[in-house]
C-alpha positions in Angstrom: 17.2 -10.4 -14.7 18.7 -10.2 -11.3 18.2 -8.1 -7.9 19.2 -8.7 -4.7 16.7 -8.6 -1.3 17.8 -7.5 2.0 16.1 -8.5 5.0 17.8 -7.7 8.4 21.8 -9.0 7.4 21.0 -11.4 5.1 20.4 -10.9 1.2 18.0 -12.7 -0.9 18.8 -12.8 -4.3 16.5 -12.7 -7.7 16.7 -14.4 -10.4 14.0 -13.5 -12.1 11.9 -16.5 -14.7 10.0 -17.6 -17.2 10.0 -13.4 -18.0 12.7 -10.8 -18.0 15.2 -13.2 -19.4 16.0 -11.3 -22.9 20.0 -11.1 -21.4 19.6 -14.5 -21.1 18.3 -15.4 -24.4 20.9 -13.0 -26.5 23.6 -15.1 -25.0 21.4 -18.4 -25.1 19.2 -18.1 -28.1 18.6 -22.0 -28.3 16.4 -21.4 -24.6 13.7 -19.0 -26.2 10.6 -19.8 -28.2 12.2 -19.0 -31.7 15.8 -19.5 -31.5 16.4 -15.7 -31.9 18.6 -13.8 -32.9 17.7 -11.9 -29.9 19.4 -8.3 -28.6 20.1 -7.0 -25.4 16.8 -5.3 -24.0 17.7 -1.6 -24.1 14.5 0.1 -22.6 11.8 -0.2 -20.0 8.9 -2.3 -20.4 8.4 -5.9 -21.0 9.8 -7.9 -23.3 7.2 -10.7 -24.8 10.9 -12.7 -25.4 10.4 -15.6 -22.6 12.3 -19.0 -21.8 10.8 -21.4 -24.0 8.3 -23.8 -21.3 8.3 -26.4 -23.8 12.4 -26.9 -23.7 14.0 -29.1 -21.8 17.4 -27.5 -21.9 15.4 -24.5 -20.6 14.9 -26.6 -17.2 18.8 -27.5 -17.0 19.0 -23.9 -17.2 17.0 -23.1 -14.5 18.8 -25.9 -12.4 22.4 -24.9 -12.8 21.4 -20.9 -12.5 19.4 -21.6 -9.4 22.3 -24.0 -8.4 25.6 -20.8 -9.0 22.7 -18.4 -6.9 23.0 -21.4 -4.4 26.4 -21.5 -3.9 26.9 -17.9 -3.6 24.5 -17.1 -1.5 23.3 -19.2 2.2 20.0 -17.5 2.2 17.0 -20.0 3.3 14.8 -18.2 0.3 16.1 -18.1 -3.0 13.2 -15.4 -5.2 12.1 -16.7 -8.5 10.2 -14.0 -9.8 7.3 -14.5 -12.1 6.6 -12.0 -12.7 5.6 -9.7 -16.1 5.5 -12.7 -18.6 3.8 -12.6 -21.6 2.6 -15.5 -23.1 2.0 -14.8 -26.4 5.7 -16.9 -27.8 3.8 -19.4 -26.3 0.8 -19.4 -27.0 2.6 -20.0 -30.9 5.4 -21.9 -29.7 5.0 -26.0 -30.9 6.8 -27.0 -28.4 4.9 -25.0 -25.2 2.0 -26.6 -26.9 3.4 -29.8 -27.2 4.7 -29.5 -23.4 0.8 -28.0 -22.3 -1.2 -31.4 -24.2 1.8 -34.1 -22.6 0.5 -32.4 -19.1 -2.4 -32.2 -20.2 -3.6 -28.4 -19.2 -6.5 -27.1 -19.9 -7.6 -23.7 -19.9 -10.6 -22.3 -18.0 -12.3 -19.3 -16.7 -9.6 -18.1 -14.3 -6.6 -18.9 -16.6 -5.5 -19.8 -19.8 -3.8 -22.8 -20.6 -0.4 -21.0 -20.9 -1.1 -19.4 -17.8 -1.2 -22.8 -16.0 2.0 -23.8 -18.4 4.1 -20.8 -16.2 2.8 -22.6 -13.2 4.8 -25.8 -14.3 7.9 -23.8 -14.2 7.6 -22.2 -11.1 7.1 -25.4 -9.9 9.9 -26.5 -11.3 12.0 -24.3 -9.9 10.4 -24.8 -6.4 11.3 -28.2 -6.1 14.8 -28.3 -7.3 15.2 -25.4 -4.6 13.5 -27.5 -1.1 15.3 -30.7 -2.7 18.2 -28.5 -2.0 16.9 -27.1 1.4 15.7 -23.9 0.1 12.3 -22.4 0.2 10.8 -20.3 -2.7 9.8 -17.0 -3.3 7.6 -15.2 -6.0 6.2 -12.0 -7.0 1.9 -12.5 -7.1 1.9 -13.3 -10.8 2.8 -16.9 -9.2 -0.7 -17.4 -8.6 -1.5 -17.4 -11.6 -2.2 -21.6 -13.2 -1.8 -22.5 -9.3 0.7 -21.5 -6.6 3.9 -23.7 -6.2 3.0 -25.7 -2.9 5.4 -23.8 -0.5 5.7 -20.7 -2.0 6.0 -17.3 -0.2 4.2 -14.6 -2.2 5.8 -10.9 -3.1 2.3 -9.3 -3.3 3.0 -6.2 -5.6 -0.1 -5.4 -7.5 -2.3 -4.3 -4.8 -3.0 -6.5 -1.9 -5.2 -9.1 -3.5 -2.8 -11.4 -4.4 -1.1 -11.2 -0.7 -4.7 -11.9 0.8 -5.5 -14.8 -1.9 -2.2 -16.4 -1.0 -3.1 -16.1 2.9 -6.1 -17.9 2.7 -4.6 -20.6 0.7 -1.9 -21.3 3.7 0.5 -19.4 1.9 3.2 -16.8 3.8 3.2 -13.3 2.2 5.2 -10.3 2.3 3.2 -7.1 1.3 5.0 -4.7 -1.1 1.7 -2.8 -2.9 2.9 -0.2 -5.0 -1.1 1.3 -4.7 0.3 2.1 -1.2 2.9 3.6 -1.5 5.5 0.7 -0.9 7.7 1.5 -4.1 10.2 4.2 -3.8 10.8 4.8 -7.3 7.8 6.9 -7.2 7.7 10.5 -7.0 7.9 11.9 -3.3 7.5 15.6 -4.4 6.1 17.5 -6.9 7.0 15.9 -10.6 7.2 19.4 -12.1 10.8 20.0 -10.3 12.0 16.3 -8.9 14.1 13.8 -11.2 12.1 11.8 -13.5 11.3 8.7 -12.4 8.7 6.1 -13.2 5.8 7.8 -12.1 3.3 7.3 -9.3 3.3 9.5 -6.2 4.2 8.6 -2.8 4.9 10.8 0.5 6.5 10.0 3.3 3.2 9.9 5.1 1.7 7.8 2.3 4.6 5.2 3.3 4.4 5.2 7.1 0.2 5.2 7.4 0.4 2.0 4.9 -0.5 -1.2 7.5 0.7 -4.5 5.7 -1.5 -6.7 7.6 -4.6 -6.4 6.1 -8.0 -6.5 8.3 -9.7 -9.1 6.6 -7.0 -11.4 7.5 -6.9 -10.7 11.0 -11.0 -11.4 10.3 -10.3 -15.1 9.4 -7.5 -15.4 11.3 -5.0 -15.5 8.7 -3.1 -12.7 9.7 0.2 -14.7 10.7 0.9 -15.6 6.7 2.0 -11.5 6.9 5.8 -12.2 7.3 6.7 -8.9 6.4 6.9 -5.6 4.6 9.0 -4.3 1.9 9.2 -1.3 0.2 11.2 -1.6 -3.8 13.3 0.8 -5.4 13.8 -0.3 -9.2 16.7 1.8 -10.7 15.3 3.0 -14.2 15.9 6.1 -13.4 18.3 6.1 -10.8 21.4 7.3 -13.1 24.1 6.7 -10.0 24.1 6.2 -6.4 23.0 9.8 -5.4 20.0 9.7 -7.1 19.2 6.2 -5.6 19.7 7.4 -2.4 17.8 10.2 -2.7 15.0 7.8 -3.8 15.3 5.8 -0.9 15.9 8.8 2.2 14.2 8.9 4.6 11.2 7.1 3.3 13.1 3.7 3.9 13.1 5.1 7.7 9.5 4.8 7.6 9.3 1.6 6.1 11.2 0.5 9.2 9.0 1.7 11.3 5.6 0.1 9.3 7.8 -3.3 10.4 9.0 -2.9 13.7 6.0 -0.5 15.3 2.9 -2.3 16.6 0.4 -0.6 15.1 -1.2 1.1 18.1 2.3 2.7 18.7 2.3 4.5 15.6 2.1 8.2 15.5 2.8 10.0 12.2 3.2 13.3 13.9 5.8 11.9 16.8 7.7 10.1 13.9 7.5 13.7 11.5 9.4 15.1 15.1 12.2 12.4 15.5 13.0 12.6 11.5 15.4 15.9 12.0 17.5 13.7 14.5 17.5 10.8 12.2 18.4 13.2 9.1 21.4 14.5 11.2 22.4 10.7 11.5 22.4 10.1 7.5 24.5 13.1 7.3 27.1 11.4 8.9 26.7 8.9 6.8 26.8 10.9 3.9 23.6 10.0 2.7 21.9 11.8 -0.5 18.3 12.2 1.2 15.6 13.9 0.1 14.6 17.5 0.9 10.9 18.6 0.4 11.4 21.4 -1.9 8.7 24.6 -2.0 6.2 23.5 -4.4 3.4 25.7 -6.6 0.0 24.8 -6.0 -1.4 23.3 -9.0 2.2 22.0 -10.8 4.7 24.3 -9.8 7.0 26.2 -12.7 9.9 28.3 -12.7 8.9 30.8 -14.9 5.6 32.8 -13.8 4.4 35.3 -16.2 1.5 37.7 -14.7 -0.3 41.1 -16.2 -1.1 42.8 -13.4 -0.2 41.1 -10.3 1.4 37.9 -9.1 1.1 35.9 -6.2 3.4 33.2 -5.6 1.9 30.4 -2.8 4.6 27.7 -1.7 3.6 24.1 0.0 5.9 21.6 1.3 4.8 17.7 1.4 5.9 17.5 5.0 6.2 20.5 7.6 9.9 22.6 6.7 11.0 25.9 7.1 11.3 28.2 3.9 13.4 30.6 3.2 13.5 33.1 0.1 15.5 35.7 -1.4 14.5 38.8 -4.7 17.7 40.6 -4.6 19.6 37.7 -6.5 21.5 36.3 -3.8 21.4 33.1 -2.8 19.3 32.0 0.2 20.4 31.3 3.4 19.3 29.8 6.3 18.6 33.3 7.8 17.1 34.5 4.8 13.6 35.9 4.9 11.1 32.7 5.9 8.3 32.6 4.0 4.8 32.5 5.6 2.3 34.7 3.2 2.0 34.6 -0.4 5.2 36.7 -2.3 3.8 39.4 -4.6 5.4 41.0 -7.1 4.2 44.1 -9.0 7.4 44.4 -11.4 9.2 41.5 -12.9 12.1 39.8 -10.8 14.0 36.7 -9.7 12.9 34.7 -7.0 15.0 32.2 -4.8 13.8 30.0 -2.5 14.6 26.8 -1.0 13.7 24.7 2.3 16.2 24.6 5.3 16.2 21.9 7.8 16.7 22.5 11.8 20.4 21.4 11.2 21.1 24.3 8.7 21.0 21.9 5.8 19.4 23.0 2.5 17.8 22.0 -0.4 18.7 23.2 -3.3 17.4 26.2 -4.6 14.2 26.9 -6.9 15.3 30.1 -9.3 11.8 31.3 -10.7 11.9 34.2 -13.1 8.5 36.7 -12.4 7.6 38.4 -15.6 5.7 41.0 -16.2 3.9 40.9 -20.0 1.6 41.9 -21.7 -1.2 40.1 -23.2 0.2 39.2 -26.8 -1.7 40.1 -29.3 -3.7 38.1 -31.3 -2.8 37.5 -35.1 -5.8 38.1 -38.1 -6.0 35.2 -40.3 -8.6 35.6 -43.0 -9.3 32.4 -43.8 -8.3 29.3 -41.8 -8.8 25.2 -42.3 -8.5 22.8 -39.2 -5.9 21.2 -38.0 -2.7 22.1 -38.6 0.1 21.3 -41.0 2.7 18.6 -40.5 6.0 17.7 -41.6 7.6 14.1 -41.0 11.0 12.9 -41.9 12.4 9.6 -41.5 15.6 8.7 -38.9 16.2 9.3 -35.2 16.8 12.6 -34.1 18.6 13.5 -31.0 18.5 17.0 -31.6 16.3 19.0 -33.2 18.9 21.2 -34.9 19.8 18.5 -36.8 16.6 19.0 -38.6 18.0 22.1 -40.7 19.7 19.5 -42.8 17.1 17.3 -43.7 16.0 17.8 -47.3 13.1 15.4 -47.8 9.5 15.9 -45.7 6.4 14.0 -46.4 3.6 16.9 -45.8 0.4 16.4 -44.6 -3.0 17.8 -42.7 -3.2 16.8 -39.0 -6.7 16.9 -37.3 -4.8 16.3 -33.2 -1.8 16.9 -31.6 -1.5 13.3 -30.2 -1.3 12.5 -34.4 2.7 13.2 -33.7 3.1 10.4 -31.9 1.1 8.0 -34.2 2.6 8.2 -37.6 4.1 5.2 -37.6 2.6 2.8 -35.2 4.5 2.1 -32.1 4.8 -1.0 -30.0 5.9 -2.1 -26.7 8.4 -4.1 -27.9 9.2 -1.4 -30.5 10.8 -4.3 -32.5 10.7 -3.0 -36.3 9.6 0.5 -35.4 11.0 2.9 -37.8 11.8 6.1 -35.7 10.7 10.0 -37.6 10.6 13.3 -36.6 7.4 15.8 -37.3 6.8 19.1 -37.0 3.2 21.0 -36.9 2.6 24.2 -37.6 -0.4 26.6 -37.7 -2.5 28.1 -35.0 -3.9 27.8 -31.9 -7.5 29.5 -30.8 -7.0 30.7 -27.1 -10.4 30.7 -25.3 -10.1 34.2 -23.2 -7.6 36.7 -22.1 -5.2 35.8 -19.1 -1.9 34.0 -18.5 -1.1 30.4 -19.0 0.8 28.1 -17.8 1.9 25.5 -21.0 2.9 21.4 -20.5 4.1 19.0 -23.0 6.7 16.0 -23.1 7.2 16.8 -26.9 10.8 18.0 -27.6 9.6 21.6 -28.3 6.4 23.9 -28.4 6.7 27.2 -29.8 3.9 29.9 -29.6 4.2 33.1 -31.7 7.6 32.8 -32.7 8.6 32.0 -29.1 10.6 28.9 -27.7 8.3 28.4 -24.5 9.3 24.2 -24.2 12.3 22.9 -24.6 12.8 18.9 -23.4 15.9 18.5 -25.7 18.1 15.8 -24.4 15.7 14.3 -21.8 13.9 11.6 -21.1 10.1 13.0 -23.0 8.1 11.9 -19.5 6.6 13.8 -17.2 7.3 17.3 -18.4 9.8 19.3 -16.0 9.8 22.3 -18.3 6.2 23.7 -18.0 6.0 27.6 -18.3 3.5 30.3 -18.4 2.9 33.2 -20.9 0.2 35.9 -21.1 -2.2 35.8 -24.4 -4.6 37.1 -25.6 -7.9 35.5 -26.9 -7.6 34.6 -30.1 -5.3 32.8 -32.9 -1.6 32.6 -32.1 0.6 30.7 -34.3 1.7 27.7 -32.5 4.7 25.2 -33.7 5.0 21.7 -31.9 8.2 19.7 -32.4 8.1 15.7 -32.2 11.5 14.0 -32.3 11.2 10.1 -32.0 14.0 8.4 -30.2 14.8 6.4 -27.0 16.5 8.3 -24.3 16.9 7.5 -20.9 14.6 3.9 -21.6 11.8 5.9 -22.6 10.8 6.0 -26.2 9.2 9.1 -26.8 6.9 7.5 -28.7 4.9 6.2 -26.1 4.1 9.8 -25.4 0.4 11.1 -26.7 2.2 14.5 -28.5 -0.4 16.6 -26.6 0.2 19.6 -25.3 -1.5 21.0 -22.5 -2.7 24.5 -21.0 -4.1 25.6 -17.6 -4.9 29.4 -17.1 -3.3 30.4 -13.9 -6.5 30.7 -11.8 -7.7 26.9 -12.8 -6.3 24.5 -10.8 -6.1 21.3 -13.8 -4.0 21.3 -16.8 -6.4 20.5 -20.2 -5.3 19.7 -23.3 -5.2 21.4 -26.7 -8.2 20.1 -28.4 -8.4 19.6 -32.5 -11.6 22.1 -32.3 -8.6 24.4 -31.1 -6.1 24.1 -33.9 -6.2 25.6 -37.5 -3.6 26.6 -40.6 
């Protein structure tokens, strides 16, 4: 694995070891643990397929890799990584064991002996680099069996790795994803931005976070802090618009957590100079990020109401609204919106945030429904749980289950059943992909409207198509509606199709599907004592 640092004009490459070396071993398979045949890794999540510590060839490797990074780049640090390695070839690998008794390691009750086994290749690695005037660099993992003895640390999980390699005389450069130092996270309401990886992190979030943490400056270990960095891995970033509109303008607070002295900061006076500083990406042609309106509660672009609905809109940073019902598109002298927007009779909504240049987001289209409650349905006698279907293969589409002829039918007690069928993995090596479908009914607690979330390919209540994920990746639902019911049984079909798009195996998922009636402010989800056939 590879990735490339910058820090004022120079780049820092990554090449990243023992772990995330599956590339490697698919075109080396004599460097891993078993000699492979190893493929390609085609999804997120860590591979347990690691250089083999106990190989010699593997250190050669390391040597003339580290050596090509040399030549191409003139960088004083060289990054190792260390990062996200299991151990568990390892821990059955002869010659790791062979490797860990010649040393002789031995494990105790802050590591294991293969833990202090990655510590010999780190050091490896760090000495080959200062014999070659280089200095090292490592994410916090690297602690981990002992730190190499002139290591820099990446502190990434938290800060306690940053503040243990401080008071071991160890430089450090903070990047705690806890604080909102990783830009792949969400900086807007999931329900309506671009999937990413998860997590949530404002542009506030990023500019309040102080990398030099107080109980160094305590011990006076404060000048290991050498910096700040913020990381933007690209799962999800599909091109170079996306990316950017990862990385603007949260990046321009990141340069401000390094360059500000921390009495100088002021969130407020930095929230003011951001409309000049957007003005200057736009010259750039930058893709940055424009807080959209956002729901209160997980926002949705269909609202259904009975009587009455109020719409409320929040933005994550202070932005002018503006909002249209007539079907036009809104402009930036559009109505602004400042009150709740009611409507009595259904309609279409458009509304989207406008910047003091004139520039726009894009615009939220939210259909307003009036309903009524639907009914109820009489069963006279029911059984819990519902009824399932499964069929073997991998199903992109879920029209492509009209031709399947052969189902396996069973009795399902829970929804999160259709994601445990056949018993995933993280490696999902050998997983044989299916698709189920459940049918039956669900039992809705009391009258009112409610707003329905699932990252299963479809959910269905009485007859109706209300969640539809087909051909995206099944995280983080983008597709939650609302619908008015009555109390009661309505029939409910869910739709599991298992299959890997995007990275994401939907498997991974837990097949729930939750509700949240439109005055509650949490989603819940559908409980087995909810569901019968």
């Amino acid at each position: 694995s590879y990735a490339c640092l910058k820090v004022g004009f120079s780049k820092i490459p990554e090449v990243d070891l023992p772990g995330h070396m599956q590339a490697a071993l698919a075109a080396y398979p004599y460097l891993g643990c078993t000699g492979g045949p190893y493929e390609v890794w085609r999804m997120w999540g860590v591979s347990e397929e690691v250089l083999c510590a106990g190989n010699d060839s593997v250190l050669t490797f390391i040597d003339d890799v580290l050596t090509e990074i040399m030549e191409i780049f003139p960088s004083e640090y060289i990054h190792v990584g260390g990062d996200e390695c299991p151990k568990v070839r390892w821990e059955k690998c002869p010659k790791c064991q062979a490797r860990i008794k010649a040393l002789g390691i031995k494990g105790d009750d802050r590591h294991t002996k293969e833990e202090y086994l990655q510590s010999f290749i780190i050091c490896h690695a760090e000495k080959f680099l200062n014999e070659h005037g280089r200095r090292m660099i490592g994410w916090d993992e690297t602690l981990e069996g002992g730190l190499a003895p002139n290591a820099t640390v990446m502190s990434w999980r938290g800060e306690g790795g940053g503040i243990e390699a401080a008071r071991q005389h160890h430089d450090v450069i903070m990047t705690p994803g806890s604080a909102g130092m990783y830009l792949d996270q969400y900086q807007g309401d999931s329900k309506i931005e671009p999937v990413t990886i998860g997590g949530y992190a404002t542009i506030e979030k990023v500019y309040n976070y102080n990398p030099v943490p107080d109980t160094l400056v305590a011990t006076g270990k404060a000048q290991h802090i050498k910096g700040v960095q913020c990381n933007n891995w690209s799962e999800y970033m599909y091109n170079t618009d996306l990316m950017e509109y990862r990385m603007y303008p949260r990046m321009l607070a990141l340069s401000e957590i390094g360059w500000s002295p921390l009495n100088r900061k002021d969130y407020k006076d930095f929230e003011r100079r951001l409309d000049n500083a957007l003005v200057r990406l736009d010259e750039h042609n930058i893709n940055y990020q424009i807080p959209q309106p956002e729901q209160p509660n997980g926002s949705s672009n269909f609202v259904a109401f009975t009587d009455k609905a109020s719409l409320e809109f929040k933005t994550t940073r202070p932005v002018k609204v503006v909002y249209t019902i007539d079907g036009t598109e809104p402009t930036a002298e559009s109505t602004v919106y400042s009150a709740p927007i009611e409507f009595t009779e259904s309609g279409i909504l458009k509304i989207r945030s406008v910047l003091p240049s004139g520039k726009m987001s894009k615009t939220r289209t939210i259909t307003v429904e009036k309903q009524a409650l639907a009914p109820a349905k009489e069963v006279a006698k029911t059984t819990p749980g519902l009824e399932m279907q499964v069929t073997d293969g991998m199903f992109l589409e879920s029209s492509k289950l009209a031709d399947v002829k052969e189902w396996k039918k069973s009795t399902m007690k829970d929804l999160r059943e259709l994601t445990s069928v056949v018993k995933s993995s993280e490696s999902m090596r050998g997983v044989k992909q299916y698709a189920a479908v459940a049918t039956g009914y669900v039992n809705i607690p009391e009258d009112g409207v409610y707003y329905i979330s699932s990252d299963n390919e479809e959910v269905w209540i009485d007859g109706k198509l209300l969640i539809n994920n087909g051909g995206e990746v099944k995280r983080f639902s983008r597709h939650d509606t609302s619908v008015a019911l009555a109390a009661g049984l309505h029939e409910i079909k869910v739709v599991f199709l298992g299959h890997i798009i995007g990275g994401w195996p939907s498997n991974w998922n837990d097949g729930s599907v939750k509700l949240r009636k439109a005055d509650a402010k949490k989603f819940t989800r559908i409980t087995p004592e909810m569901l019968v056939h």
